[in-house]
C-alpha positions in Angstrom: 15.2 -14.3 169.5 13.5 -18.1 169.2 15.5 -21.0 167.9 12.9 -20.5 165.0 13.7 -17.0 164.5 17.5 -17.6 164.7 17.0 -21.2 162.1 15.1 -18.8 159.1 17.5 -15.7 159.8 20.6 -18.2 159.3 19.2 -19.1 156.3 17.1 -15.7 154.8 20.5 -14.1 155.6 22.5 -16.5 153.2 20.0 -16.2 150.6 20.1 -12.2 151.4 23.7 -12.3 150.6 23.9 -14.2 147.6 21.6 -12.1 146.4 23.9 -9.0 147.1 22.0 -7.1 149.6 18.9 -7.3 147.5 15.2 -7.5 149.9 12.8 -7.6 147.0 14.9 -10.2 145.1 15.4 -12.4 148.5 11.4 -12.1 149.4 10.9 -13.4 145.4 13.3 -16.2 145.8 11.8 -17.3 148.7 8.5 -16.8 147.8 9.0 -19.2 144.2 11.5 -21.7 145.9 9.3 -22.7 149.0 9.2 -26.6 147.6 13.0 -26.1 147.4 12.8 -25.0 150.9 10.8 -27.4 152.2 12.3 -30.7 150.4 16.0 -29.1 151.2 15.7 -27.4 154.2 13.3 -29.0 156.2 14.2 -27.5 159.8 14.2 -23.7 158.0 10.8 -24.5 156.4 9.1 -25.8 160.0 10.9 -22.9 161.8 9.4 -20.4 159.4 5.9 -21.9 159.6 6.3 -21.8 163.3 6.8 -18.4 163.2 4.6 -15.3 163.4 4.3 -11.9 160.7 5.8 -9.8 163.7 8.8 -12.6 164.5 9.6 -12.8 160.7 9.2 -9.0 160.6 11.7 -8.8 163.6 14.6 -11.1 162.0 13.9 -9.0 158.6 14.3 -6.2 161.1 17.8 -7.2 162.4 19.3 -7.9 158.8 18.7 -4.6 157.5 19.7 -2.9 160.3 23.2 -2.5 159.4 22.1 -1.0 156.0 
């Protein structure tokens, strides 16, 4: 994996688990929180724009694996 990829799966991961496991509800809290993101989290924001659908798609990939 990129630095990128391994920045936004640190982060998508916590957000996954405070969200108990949920995908939809992790993919909606990201989706409405992006200014939160990008005003709190500046280095997971540029990461994740530096990434491509198939790199996200890949770190999604990894943390559902386990499930």
């Amino acid at each position: 994996m990129s630095k990128d990829q391994i920045i936004f799966r640190e982060f998508f991961y916590e957000q996954f688990e405070e969200h108990n496991h949920d995908l939809f509800g992790t993919i909606l809290w990201w989706r409405n929180h992006g200014k939160y993101i990008f005003m709190n989290h500046e280095e997971v924001f540029d990461a994740y724009k530096n990434l491509s659908v198939k790199e996200v798609n890949q770190v999604i990939r990894e943390i559902l694996l386990p499930f």
